[in-house]
TIMI-2910 file (N, C-alpha, C, CB; in pm, 1 decimal, decimal comma, always signed):
<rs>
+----------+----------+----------+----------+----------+----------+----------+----------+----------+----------+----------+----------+------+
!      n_x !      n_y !      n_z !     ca_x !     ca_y !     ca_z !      c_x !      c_y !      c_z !     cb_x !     cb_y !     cb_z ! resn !
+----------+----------+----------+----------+----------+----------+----------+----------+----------+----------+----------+----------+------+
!  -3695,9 !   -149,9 !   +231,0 !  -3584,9 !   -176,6 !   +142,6 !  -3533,5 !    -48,4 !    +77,4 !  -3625,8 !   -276,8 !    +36,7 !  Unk !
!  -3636,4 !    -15,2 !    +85,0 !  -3584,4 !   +147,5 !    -39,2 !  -3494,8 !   +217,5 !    +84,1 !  -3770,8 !   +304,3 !   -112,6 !  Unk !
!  -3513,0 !   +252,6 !   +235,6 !  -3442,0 !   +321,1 !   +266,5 !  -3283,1 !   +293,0 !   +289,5 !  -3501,8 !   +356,1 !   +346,5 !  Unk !
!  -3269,0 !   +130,9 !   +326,7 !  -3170,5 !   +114,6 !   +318,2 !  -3111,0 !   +118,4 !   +191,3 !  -3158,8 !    +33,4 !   +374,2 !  Unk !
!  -3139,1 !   +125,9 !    +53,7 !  -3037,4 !   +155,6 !    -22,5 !  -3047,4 !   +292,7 !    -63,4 !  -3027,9 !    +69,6 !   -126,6 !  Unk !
!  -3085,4 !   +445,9 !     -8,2 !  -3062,6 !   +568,6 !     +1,4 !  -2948,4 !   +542,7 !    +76,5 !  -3166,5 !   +656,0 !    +51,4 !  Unk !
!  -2938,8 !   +503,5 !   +224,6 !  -2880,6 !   +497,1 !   +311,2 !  -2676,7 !   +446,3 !   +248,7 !  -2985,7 !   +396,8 !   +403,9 !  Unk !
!  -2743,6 !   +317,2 !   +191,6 !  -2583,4 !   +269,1 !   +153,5 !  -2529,0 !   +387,9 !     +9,0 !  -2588,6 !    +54,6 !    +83,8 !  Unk !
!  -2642,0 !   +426,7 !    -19,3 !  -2607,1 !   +507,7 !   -179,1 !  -2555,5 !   +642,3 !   -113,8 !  -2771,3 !   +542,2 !   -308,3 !  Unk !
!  -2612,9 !   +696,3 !    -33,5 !  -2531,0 !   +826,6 !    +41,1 !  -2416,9 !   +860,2 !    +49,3 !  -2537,8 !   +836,6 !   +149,7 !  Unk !
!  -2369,8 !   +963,0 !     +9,3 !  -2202,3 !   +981,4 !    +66,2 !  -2165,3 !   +985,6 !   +194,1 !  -2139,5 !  +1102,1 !    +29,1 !  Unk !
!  -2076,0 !   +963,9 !   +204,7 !  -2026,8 !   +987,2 !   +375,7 !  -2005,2 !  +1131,9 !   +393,4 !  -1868,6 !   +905,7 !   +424,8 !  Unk !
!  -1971,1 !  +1164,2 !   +504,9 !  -1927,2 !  +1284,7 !   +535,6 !  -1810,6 !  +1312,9 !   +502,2 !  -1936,8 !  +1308,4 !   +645,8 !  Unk !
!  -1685,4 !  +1214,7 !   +473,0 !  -1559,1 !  +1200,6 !   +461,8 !  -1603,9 !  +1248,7 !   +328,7 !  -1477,3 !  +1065,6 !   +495,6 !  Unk !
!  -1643,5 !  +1188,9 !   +272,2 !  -1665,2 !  +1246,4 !    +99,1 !  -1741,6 !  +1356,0 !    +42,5 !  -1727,9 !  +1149,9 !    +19,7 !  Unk !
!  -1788,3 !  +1436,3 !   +139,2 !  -1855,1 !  +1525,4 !   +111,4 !  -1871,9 !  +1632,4 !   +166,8 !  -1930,1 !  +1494,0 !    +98,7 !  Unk !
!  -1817,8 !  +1789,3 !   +178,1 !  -1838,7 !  +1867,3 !   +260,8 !  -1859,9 !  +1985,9 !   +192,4 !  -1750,7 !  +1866,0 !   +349,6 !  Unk !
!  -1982,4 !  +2087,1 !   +225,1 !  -2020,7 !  +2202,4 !   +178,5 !  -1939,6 !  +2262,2 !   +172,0 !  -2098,2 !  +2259,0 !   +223,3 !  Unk !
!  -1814,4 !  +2298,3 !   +220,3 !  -1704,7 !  +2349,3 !   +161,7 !  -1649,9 !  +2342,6 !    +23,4 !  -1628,5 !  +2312,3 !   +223,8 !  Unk !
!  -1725,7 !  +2228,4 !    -12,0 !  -1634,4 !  +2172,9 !   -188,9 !  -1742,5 !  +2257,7 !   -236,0 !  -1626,8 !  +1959,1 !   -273,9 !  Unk !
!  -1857,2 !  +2304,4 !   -201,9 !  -1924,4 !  +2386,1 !   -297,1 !  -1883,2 !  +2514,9 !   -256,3 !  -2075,9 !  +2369,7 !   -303,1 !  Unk !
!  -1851,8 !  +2551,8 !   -159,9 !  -1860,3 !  +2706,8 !   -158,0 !  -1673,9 !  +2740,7 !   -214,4 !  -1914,4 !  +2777,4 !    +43,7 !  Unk !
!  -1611,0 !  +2632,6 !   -191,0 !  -1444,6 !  +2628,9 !   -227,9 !  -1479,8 !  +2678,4 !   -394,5 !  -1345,2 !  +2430,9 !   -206,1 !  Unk !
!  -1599,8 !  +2596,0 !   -457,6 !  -1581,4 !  +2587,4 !   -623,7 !  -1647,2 !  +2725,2 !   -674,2 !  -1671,3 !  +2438,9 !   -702,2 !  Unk !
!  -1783,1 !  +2768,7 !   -562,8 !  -1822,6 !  +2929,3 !   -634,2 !  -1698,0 !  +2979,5 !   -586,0 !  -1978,3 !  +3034,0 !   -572,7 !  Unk !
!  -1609,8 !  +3009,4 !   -461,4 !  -1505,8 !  +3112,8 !   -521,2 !  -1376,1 !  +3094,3 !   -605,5 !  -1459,7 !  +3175,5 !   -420,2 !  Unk !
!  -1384,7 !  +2940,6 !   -657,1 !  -1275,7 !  +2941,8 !   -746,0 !  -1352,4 !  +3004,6 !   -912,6 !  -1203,8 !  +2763,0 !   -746,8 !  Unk !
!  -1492,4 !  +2972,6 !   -917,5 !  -1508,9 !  +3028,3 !  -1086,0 !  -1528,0 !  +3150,4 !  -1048,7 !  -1640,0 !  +2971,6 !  -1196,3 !  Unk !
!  -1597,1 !  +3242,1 !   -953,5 !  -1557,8 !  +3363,1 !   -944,7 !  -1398,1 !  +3405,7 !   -955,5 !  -1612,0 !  +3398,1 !   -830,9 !  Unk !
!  -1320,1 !  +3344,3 !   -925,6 !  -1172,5 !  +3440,9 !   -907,3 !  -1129,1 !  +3407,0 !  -1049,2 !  -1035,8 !  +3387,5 !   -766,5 !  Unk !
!  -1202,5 !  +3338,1 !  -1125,2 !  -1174,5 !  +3289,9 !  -1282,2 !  -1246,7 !  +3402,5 !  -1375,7 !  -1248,9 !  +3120,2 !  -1318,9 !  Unk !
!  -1398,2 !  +3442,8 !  -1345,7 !  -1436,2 !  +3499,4 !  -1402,9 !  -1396,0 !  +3627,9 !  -1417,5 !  -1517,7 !  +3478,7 !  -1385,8 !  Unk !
!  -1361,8 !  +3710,9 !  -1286,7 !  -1279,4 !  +3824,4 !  -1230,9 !  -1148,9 !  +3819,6 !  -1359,7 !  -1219,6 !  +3787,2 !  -1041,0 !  Unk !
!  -1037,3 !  +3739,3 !  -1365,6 !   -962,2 !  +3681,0 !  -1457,3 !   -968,1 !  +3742,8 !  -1571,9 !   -988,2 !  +3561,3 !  -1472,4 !  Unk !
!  -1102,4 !  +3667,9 !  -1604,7 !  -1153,6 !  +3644,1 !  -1797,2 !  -1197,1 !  +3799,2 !  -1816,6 !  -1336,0 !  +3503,7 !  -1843,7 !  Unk !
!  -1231,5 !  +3856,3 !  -1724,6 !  -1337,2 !  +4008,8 !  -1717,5 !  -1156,2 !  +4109,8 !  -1760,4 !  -1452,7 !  +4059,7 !  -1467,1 !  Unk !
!  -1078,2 !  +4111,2 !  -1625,0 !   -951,8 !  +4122,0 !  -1639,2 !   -862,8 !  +4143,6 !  -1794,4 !   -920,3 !  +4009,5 !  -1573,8 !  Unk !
!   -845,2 !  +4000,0 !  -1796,4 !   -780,2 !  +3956,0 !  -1948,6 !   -906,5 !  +4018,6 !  -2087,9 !   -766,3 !  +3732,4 !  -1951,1 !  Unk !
!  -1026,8 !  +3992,2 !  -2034,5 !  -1075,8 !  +4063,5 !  -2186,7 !  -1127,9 !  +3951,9 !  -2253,7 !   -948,5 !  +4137,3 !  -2290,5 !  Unk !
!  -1148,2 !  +3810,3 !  -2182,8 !  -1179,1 !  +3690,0 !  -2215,5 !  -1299,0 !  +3695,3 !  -2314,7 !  -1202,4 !  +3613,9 !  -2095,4 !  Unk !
!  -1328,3 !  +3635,9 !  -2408,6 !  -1461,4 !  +3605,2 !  -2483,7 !  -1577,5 !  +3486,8 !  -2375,6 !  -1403,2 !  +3517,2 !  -2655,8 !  Unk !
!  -1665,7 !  +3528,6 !  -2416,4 !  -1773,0 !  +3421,3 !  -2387,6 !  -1735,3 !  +3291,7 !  -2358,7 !  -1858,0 !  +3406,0 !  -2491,6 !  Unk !
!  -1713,5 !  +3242,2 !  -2461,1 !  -1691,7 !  +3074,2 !  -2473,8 !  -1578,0 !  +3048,8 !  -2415,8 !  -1682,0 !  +3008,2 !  -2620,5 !  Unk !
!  -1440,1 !  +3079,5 !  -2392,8 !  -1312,6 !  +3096,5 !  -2343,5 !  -1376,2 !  +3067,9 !  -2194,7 !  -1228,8 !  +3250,3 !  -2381,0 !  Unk !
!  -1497,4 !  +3205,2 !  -2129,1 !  -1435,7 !  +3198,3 !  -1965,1 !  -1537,6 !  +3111,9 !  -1953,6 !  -1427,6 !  +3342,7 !  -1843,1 !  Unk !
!  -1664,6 !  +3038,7 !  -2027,2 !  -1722,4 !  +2944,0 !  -2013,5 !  -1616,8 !  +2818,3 !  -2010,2 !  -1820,6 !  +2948,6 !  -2108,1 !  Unk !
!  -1562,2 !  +2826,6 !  -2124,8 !  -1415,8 !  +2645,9 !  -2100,8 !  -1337,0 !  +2689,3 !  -1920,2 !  -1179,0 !  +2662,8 !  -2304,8 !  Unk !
!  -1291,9 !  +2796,9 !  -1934,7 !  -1240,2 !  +2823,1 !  -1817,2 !  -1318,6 !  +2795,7 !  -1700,4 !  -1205,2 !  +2941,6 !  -1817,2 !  Unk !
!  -1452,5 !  +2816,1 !  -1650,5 !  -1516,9 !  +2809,3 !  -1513,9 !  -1551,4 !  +2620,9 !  -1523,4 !  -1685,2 !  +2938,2 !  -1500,6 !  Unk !
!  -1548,9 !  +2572,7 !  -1653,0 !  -1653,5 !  +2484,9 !  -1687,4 !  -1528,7 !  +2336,3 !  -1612,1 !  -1712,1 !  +2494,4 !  -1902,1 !  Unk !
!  -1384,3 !  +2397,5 !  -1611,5 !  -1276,9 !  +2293,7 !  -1533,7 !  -1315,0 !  +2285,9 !  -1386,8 !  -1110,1 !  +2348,2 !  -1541,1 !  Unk !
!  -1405,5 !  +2345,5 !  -1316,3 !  -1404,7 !  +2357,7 !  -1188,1 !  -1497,6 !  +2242,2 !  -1166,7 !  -1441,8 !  +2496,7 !  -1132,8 !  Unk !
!  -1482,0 !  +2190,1 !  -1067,0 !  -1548,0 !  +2011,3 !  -1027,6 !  -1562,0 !  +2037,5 !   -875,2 !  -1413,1 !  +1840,1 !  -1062,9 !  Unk !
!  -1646,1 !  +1955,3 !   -837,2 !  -1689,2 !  +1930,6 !   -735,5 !  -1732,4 !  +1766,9 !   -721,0 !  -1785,2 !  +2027,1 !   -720,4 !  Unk !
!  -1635,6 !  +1695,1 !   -636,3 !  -1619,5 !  +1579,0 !   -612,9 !  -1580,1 !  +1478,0 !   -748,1 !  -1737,0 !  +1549,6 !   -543,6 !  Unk !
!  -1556,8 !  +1556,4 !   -831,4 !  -1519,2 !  +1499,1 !   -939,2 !  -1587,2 !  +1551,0 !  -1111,3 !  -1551,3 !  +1358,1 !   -896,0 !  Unk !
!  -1725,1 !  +1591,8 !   -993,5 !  -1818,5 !  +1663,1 !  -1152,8 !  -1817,1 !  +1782,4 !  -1138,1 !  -1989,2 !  +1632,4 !  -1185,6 !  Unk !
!  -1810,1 !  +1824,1 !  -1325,0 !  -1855,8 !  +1951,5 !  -1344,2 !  -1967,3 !  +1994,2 !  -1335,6 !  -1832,6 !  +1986,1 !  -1431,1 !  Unk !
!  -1984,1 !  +2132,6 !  -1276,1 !  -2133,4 !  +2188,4 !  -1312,2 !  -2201,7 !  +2143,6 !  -1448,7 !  -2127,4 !  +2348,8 !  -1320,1 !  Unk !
!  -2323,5 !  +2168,3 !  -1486,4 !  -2400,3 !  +2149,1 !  -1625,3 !  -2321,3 !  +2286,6 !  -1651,5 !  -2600,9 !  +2139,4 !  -1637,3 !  Unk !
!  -2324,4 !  +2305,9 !  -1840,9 !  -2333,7 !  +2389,1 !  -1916,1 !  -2452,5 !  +2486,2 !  -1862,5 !  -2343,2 !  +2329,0 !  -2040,1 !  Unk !
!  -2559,7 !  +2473,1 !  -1861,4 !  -2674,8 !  +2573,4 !  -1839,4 !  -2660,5 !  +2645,0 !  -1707,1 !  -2815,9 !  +2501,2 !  -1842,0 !  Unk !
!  -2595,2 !  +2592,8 !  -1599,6 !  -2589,4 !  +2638,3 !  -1458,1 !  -2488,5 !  +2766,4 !  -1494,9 !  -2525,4 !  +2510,4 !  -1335,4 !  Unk !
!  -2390,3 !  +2681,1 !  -1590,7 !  -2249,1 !  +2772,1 !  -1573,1 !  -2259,1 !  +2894,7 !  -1668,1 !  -2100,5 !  +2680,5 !  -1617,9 !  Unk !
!  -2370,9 !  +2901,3 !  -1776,7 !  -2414,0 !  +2986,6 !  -1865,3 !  -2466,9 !  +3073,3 !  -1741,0 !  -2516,5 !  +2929,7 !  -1987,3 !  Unk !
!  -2538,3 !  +3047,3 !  -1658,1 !  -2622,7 !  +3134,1 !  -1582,9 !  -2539,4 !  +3182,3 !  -1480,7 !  -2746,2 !  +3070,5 !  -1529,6 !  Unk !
!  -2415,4 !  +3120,6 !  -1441,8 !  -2356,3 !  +3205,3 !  -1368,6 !  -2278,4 !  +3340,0 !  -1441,6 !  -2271,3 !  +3122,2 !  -1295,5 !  Unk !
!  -2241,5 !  +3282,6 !  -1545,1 !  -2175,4 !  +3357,4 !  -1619,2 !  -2254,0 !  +3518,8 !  -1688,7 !  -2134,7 !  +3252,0 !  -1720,0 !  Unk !
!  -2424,0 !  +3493,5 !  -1685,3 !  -2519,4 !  +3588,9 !  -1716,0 !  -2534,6 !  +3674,8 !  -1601,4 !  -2644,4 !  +3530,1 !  -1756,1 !  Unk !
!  -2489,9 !  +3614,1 !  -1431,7 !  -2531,1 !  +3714,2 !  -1351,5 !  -2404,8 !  +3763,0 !  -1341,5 !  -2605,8 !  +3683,2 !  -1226,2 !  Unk !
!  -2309,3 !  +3685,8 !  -1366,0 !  -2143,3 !  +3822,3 !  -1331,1 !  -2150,9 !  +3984,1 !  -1408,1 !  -1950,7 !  +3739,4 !  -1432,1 !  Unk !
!  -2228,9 !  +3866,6 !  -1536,9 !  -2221,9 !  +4007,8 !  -1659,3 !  -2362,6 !  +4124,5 !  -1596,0 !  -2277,3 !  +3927,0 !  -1883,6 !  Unk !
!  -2418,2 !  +4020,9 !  -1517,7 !  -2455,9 !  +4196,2 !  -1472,9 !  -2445,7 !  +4244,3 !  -1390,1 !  -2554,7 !  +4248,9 !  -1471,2 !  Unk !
!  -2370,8 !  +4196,1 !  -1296,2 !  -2306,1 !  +4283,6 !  -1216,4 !  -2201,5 !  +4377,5 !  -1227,4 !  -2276,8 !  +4229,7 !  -1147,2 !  Unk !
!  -2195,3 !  +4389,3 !  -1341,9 !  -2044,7 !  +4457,9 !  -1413,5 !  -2093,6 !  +4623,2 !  -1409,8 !  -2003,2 !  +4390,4 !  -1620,8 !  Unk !
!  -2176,1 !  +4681,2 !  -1372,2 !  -2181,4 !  +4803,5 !  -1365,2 !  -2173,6 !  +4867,4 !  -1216,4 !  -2292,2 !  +4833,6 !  -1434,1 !  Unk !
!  -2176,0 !  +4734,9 !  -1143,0 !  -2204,2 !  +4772,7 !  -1028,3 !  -2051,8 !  +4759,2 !   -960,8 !  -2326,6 !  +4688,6 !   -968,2 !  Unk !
!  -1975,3 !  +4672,5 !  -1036,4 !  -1836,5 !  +4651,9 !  -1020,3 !  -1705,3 !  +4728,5 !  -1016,6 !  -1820,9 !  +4589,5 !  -1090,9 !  Unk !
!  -1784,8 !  +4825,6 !  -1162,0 !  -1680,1 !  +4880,2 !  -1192,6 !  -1751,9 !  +5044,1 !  -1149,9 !  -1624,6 !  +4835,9 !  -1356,0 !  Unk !
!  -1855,1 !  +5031,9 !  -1125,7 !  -1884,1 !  +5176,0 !  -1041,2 !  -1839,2 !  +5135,7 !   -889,4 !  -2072,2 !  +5231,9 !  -1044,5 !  Unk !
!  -1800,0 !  +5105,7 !   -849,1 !  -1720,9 !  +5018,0 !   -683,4 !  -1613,6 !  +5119,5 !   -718,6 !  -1653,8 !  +4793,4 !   -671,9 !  Unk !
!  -1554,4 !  +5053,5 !   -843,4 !  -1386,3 !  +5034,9 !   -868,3 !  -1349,3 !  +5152,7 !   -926,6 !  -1334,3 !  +4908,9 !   -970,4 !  Unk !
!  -1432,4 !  +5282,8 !   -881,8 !  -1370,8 !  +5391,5 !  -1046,8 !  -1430,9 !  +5486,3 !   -909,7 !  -1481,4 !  +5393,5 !  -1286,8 !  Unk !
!  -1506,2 !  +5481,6 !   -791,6 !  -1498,4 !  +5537,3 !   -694,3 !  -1376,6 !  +5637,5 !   -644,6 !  -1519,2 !  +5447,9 !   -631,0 !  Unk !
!  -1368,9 !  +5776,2 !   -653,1 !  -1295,3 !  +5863,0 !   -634,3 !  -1330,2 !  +5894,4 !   -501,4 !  -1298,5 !  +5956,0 !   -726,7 !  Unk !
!  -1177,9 !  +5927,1 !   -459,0 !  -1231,7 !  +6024,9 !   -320,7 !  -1129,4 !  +6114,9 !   -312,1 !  -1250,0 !  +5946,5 !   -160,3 !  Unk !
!  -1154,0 !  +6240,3 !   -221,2 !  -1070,2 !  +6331,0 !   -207,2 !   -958,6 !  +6329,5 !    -93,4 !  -1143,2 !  +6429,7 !   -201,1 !  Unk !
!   -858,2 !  +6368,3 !    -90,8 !   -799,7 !  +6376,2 !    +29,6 !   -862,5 !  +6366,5 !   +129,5 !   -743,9 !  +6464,0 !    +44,5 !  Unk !
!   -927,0 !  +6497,1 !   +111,1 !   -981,4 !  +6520,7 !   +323,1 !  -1114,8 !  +6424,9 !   +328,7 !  -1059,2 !  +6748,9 !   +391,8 !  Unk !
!  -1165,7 !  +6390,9 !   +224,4 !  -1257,5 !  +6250,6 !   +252,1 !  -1199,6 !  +6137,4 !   +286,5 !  -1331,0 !  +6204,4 !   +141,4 !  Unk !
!  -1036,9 !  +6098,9 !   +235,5 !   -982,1 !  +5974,2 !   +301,5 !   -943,8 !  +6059,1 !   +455,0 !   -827,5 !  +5891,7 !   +201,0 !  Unk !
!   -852,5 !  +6177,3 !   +490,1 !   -835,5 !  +6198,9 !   +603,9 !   -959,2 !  +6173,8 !   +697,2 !   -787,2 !  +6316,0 !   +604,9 !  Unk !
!  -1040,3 !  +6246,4 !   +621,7 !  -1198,6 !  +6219,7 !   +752,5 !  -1211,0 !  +6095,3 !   +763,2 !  -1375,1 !  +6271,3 !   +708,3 !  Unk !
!  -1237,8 !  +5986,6 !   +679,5 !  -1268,4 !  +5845,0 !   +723,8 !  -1117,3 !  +5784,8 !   +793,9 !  -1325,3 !  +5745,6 !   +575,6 !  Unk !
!   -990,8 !  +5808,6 !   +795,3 !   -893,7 !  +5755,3 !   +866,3 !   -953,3 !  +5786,7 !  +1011,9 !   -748,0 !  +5815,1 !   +828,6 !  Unk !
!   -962,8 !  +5980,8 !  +1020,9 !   -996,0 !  +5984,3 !  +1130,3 !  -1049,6 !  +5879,6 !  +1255,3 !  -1055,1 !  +6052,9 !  +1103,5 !  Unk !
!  -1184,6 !  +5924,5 !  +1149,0 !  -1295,1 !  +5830,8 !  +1262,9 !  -1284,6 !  +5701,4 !  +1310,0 !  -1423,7 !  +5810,3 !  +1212,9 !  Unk !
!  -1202,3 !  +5619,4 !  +1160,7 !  -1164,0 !  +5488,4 !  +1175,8 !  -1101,8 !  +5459,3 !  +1270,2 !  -1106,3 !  +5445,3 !  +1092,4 !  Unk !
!   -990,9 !  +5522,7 !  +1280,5 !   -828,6 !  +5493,1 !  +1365,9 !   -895,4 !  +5474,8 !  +1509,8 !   -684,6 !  +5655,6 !  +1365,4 !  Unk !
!   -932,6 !  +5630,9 !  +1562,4 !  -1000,7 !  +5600,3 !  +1638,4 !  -1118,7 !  +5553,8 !  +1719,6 !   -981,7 !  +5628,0 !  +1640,2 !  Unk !
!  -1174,0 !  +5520,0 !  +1619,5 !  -1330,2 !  +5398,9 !  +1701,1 !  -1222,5 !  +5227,1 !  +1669,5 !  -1581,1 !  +5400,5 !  +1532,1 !  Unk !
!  -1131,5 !  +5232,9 !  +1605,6 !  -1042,1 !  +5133,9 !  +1619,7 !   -960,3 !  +5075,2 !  +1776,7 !   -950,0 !  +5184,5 !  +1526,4 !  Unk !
!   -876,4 !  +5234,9 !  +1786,8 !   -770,6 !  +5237,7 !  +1917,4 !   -856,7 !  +5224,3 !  +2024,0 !   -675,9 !  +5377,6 !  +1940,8 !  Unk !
!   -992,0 !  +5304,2 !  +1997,8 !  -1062,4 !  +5326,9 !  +2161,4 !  -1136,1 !  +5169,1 !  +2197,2 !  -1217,8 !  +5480,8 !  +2160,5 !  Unk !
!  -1156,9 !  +5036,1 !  +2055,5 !  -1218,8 !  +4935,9 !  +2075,7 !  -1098,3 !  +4833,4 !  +2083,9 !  -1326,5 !  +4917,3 !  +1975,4 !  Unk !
!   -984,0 !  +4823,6 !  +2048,8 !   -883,0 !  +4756,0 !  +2070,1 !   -790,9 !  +4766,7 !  +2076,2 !   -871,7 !  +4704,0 !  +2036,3 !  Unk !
!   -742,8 !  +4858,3 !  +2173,3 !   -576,7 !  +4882,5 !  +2215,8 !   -650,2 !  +4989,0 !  +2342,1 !   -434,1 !  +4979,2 !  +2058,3 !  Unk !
+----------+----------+----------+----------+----------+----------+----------+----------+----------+----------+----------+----------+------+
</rs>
């Protein structure tokens, strides 16, 4: 008895596809990016990520606190990405090599 009512309690496939989760981490990421952006407070990009649903529900508060604890530390690693200088003949040298291990693999 018990399995048949897992069975009827299950979602279908129609109603459910791992896409709605991976659709919702990159929608509160492109939110948090946003709030980081704008200069957002705490509680602000928490209301902000906390609209994102999946099949209808929101994440818990505690999940979305914890996502919100690992963005913040990735923020050194972000903005050392993003503040990355290069010199001319360091972009000429990497066009170089690029262009062509490009042309010689597809064209």
């Amino acid at each position: 008895m018990k399995d048949f009512w897992i069975a009827q309690s299950a979602p279908s496939t129609q109603d459910f596809n791992m896409n709605d989760i991976n659709k919702a981490g990159l929608e509160i990421r492109k939110i948090l990016y946003e709030c980081e952006r704008d200069g957002d407070n705490f509680d602000i990009a928490l209301n902000k990520i906390g609209e994102v649903k999946v099949l209808g529900e929101s994440f818990s508060t505690l999940m979305l606190m914890k996502i919100i604890d690992k963005f913040a530390d990735e923020y050194d690693t972000r903005n050392k990405a993003q503040a990355s200088v290069y010199t001319e003949e360091e972009l000429q040298d990497q066009y170089s090599k690029s262009s062509v291990r490009w042309n010689n693999n597809f064209n």
